[in-house]
Kinemage of the C-alpha trace (Angstrom):
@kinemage 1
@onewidth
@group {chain A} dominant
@subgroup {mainchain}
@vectorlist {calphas} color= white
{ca unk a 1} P 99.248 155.128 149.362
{ca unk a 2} L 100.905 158.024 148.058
{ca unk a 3} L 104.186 155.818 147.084
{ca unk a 4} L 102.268 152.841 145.768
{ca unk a 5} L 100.635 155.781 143.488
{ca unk a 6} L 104.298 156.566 142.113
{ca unk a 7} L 105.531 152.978 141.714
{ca unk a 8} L 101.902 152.373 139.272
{ca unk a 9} L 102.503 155.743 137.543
{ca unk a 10} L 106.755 154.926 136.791
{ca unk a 11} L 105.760 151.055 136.178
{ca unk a 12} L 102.955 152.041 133.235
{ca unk a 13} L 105.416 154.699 131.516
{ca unk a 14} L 107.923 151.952 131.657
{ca unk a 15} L 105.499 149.578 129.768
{ca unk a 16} L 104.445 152.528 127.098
{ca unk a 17} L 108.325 153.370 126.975
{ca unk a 18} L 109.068 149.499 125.916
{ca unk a 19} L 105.991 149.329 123.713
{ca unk a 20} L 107.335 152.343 121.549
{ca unk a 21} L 110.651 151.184 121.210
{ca unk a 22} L 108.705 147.694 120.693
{ca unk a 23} L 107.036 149.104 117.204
{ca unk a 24} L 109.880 151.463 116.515
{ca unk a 25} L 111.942 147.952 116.022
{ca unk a 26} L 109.234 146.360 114.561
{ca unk a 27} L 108.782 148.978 111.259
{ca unk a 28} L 112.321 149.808 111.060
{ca unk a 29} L 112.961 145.919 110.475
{ca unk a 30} L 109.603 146.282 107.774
{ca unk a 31} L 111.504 148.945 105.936
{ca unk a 32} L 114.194 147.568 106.018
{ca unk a 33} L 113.406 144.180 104.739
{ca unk a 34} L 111.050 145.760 101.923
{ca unk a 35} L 111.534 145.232 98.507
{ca unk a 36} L 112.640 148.342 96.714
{ca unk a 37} L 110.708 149.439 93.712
{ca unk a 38} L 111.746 148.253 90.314
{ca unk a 39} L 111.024 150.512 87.512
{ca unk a 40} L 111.535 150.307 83.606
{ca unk a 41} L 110.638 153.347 81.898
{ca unk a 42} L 110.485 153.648 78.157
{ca unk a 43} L 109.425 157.460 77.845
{ca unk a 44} L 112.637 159.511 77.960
{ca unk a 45} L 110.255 162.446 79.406
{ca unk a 46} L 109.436 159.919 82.336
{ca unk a 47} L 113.363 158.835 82.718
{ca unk a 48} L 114.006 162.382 82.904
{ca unk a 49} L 111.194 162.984 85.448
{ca unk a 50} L 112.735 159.767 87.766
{ca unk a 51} L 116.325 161.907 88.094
{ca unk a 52} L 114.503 165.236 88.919
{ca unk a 53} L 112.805 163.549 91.349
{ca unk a 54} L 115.972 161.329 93.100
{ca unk a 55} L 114.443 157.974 92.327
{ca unk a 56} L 116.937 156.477 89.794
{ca unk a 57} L 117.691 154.111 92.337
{ca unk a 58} L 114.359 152.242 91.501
{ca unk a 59} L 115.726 152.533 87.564
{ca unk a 60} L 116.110 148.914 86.219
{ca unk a 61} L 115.820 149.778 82.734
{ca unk a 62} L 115.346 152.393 80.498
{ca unk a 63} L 114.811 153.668 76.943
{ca unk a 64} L 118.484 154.218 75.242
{ca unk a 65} L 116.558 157.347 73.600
{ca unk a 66} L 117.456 159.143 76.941
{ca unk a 67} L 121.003 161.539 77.518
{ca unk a 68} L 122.060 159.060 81.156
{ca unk a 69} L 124.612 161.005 83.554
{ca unk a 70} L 127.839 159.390 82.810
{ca unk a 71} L 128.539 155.883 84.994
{ca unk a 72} L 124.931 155.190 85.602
{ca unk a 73} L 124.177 151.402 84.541
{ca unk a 74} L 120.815 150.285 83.420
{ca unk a 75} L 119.558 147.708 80.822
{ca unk a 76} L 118.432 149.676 77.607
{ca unk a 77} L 115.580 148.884 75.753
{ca unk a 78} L 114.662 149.944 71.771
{ca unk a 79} L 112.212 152.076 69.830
{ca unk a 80} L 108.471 152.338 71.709
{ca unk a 81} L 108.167 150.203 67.972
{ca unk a 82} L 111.059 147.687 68.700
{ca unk a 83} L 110.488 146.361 72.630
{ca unk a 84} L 111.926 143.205 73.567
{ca unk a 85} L 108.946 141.957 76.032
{ca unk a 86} L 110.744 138.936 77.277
{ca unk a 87} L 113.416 141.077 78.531
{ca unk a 88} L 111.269 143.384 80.246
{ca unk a 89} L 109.550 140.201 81.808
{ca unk a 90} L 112.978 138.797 82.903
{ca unk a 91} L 113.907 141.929 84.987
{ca unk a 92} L 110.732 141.648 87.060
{ca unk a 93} L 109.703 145.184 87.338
{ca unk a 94} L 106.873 146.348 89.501
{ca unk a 95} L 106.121 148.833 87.093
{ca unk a 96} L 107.094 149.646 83.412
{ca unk a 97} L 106.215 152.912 82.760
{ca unk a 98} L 105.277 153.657 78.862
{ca unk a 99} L 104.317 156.714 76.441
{ca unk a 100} L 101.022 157.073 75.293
{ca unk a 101} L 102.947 156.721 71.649
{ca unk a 102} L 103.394 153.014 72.370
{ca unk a 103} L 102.312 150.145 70.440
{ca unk a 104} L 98.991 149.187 72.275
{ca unk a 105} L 99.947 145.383 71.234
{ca unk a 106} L 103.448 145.795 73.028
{ca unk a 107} L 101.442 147.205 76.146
{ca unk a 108} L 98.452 144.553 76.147
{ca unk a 109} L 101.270 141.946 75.908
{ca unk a 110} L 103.099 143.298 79.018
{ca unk a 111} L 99.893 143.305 81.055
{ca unk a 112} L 98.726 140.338 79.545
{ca unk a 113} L 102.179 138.743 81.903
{ca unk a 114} L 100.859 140.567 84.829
{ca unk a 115} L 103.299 143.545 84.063
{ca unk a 116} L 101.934 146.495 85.687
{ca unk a 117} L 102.566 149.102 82.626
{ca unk a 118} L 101.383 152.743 83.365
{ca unk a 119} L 100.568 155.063 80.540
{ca unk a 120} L 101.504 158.738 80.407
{ca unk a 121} L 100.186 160.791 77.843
{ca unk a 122} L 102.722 162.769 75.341
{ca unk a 123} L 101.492 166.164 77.120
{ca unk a 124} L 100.130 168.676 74.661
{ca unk a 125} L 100.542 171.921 77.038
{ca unk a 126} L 102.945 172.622 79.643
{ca unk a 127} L 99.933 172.342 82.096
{ca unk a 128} L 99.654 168.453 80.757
{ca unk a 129} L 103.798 168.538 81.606
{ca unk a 130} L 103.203 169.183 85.292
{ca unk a 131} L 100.267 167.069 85.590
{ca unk a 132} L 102.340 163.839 84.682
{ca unk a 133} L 105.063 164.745 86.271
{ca unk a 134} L 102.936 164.911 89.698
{ca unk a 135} L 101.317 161.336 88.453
{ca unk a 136} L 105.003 160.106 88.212
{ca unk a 137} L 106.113 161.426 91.698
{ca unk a 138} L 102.579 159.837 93.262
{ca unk a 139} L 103.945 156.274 91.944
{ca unk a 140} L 108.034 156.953 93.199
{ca unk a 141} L 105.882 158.114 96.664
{ca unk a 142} L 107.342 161.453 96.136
{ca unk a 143} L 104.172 163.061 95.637
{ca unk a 144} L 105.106 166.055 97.813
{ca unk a 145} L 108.443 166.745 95.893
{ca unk a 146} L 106.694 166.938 92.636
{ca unk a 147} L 104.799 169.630 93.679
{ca unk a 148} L 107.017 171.717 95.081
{ca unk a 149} L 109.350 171.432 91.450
{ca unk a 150} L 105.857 172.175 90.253
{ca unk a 151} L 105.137 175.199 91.834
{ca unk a 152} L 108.261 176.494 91.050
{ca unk a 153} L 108.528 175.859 87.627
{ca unk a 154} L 105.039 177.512 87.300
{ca unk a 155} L 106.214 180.453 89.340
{ca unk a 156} L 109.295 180.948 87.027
{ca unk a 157} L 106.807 180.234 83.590
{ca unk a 158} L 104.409 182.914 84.544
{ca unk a 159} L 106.992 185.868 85.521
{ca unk a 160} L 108.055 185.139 81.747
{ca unk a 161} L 105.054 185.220 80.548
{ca unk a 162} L 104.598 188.645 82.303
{ca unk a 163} L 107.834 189.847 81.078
{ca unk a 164} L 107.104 189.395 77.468
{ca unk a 165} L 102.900 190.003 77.576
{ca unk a 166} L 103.262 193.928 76.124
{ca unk a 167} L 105.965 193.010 73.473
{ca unk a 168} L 105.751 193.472 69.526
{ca unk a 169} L 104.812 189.225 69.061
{ca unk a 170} L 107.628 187.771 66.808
{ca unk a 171} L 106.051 184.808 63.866
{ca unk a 172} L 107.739 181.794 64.414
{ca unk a 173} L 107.686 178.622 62.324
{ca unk a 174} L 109.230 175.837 64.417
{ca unk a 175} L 110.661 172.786 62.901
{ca unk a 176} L 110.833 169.061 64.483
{ca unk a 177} L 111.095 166.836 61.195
{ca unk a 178} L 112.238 166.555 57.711
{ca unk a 179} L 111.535 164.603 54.406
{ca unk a 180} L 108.595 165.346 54.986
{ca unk a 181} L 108.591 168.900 56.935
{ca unk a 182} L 106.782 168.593 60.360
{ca unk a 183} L 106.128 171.311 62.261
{ca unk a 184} L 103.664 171.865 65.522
{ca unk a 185} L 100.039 173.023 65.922
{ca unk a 186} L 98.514 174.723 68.951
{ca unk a 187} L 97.875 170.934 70.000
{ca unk a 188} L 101.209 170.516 71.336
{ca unk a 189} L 103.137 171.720 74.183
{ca unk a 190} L 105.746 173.198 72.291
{ca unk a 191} L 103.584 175.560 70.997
{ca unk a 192} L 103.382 176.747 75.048
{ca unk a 193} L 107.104 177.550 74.696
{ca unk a 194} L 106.715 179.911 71.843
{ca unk a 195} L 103.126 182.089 73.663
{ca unk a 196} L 104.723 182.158 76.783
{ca unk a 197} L 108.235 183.700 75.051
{ca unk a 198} L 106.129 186.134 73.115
{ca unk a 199} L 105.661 184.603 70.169
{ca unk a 200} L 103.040 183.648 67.219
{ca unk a 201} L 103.231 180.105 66.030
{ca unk a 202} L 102.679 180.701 62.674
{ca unk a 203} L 101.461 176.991 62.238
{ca unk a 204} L 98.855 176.971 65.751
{ca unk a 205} L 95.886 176.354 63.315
{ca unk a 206} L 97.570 174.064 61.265
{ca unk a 207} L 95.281 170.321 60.971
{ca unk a 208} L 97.853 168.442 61.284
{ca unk a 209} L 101.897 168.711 61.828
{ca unk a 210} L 102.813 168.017 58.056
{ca unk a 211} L 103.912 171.178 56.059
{ca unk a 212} L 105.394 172.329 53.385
{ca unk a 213} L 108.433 174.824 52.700
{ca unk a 214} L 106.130 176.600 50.588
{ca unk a 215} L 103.778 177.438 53.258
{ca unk a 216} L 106.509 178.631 54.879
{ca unk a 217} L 107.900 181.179 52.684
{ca unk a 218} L 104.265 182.810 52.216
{ca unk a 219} L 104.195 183.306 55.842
{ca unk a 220} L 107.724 184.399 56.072
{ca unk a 221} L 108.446 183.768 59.474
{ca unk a 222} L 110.280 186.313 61.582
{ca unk a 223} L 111.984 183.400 63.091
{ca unk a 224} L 112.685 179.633 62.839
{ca unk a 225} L 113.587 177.236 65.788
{ca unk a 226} L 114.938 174.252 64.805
{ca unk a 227} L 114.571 171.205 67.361
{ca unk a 228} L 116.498 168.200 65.734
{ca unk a 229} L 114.856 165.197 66.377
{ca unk a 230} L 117.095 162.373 64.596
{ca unk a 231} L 118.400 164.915 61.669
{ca unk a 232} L 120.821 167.177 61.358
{ca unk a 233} L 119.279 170.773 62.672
{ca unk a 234} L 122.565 172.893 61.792
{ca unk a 235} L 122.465 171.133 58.385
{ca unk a 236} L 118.435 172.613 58.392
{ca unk a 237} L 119.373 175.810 59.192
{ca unk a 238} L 121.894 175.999 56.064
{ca unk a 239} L 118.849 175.284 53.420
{ca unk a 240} L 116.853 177.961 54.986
{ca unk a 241} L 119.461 180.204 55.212
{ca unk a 242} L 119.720 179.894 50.761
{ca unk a 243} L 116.176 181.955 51.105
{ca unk a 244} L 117.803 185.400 51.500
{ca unk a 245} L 114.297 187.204 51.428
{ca unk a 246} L 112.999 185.488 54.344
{ca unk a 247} L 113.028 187.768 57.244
{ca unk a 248} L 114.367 185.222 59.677
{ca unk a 249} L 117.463 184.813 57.436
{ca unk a 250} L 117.972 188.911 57.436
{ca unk a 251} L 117.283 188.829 60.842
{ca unk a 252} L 119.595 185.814 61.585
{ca unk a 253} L 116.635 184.480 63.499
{ca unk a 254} L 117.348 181.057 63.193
{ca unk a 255} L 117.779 178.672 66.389
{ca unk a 256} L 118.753 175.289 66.799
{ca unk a 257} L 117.606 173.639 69.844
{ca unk a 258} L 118.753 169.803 70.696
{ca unk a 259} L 115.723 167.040 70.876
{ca unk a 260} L 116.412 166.828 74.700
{ca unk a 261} L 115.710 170.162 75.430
{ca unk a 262} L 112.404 170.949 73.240
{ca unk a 263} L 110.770 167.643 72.916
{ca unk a 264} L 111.144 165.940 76.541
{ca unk a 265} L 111.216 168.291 79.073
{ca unk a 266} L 110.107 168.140 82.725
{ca unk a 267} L 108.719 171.386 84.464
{ca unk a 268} L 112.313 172.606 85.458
{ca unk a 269} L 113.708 172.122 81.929
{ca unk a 270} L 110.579 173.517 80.242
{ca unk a 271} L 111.513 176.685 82.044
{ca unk a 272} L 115.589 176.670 81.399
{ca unk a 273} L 114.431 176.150 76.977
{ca unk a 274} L 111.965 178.723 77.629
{ca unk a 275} L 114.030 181.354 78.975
{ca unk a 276} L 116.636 180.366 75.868
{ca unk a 277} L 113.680 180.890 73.495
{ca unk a 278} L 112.682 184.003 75.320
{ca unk a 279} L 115.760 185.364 74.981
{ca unk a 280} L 116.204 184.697 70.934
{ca unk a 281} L 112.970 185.976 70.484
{ca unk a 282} L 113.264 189.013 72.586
{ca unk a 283} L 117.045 189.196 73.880
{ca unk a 284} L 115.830 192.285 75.673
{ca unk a 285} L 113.387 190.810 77.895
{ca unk a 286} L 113.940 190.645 81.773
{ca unk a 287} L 113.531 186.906 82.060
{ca unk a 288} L 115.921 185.586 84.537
């Protein structure tokens, strides 16, 4: 009885045995045979969030308003003004992802061919930054990584924020646009990299971003950051430089940042053009 006992006990882990390695066949052969994501996105924040994240692989176009490591082939698409739908359609993407800045036309078109277009909001505080970039990770199904970049990045944000809290705060006029001069108000994220480096953004309460030099010079800023957007930010920082009574000209407070770094980031680049801010406005400040 004993051995018939056995013989049952070794015969039923053989049939569990051969059902695992049954359905261990069986999903590897799902994976393997499933269709990898195809992604157009036409928010350079978004493209940039894709790399952080690993999944450029999925990339089948992108916006050509996006700094691509060099070798990396994609089809490039215009201007969120200028989008060539049937192209978009021909690639067959599961999902286009799009700026909140895009024409609402362009986007009801896309869907209107089935095109699964997702919407990210232009973020108007670094909190807003982390929140889409943890949206974008849920839709690469790298939920889990986002949040770990997240955490970090807000570890690393609030240690400078700490660093710079008791400091003197330094007025700083930031500048993103010319003919006419645009600036930022408290509504926008940028305005997060200049409170959490110790500054005053001497434009926070500002209706809108339009502004004028002359507002400027009453203020006299202690500081300028430049963040070229299309125009030539050295050539900027020349013209201010002609007002010699402006204390960031006697100061030689005057920074120029590049459009990738100010006006896209992710969480880990918000915190690399943070610490460079911190560090112009306070190069004394125990940041890194």
């Amino acid at each position: 009885m004993k051995n018939v006992r056995n013989v049952l006990v070794r015969y039923s882990n053989f049939l569990l045995i051969r059902r695992i390695i049954l359905i261990t066949l069986v999903l590897f052969s799902f994976n393997s045979n499933a269709k990898a994501l195809r992604i157009i996105s036409l928010s350079p924040m978004v493209t940039k969030g894709i790399f952080l994240l690993g999944a450029q692989k999925y990339l089948v176009g992108c916006s050509r308003y996006v700094v691509l490591p060099s070798g990396f082939k994609v089809k490039l698409f215009g201007s969120v003004l200028n989008i060539d739908v049937e192209n978009i359609i021909r690639l067959k993407p599961d999902y286009v992802f799009v700026s909140s800045m895009m024409n609402p036309i362009t986007v009801d078109k896309m869907r209107n061919f089935g095109i699964d277009v997702v919407v990210f909001d232009y973020p108007k505080s670094f909190k807003e930054i982390c929140n889409q970039f943890i949206k974008l990770g849920s839709y690469l199904g790298k939920k889990t990584e986002a949040l770990r970049i997240v955490k970090k990045a807000k570890t690393e944000v609030m240690h400078i924020y700490n660093a710079t809290k008791g400091l003197a705060k330094v007025r700083v006029f930031v500048e993103i646009g010319v003919r006419p001069l645009f600036t930022v108000t408290k509504n926008s994220f940028i305005n997060d990299f200049i409170k959490f480096a110790g500054g005053i953004n001497i434009a926070a309460d500002s209706k809108s971003g339009l502004y004028s030099v002359e507002e400027v010079l009453r203020k006299d800023p202690e500081a300028i950051i430049i963040g070229q957007m299309g125009f030539n930010g050295h050539l900027e920082k020349k013209r201010w430089e002609r007002f010699k009574f402006l204390d960031a000209v006697k100061n030689q407070k005057i920074l120029v940042l590049n459009e990738n770094s100010l006006c896209s980031p992710t969480p880990i680049s918000f915190v690399e053009t943070l610490k460079e801010i911190t560090h112009f406005l306070h190069p004394n400040a125990k940041v890194n």
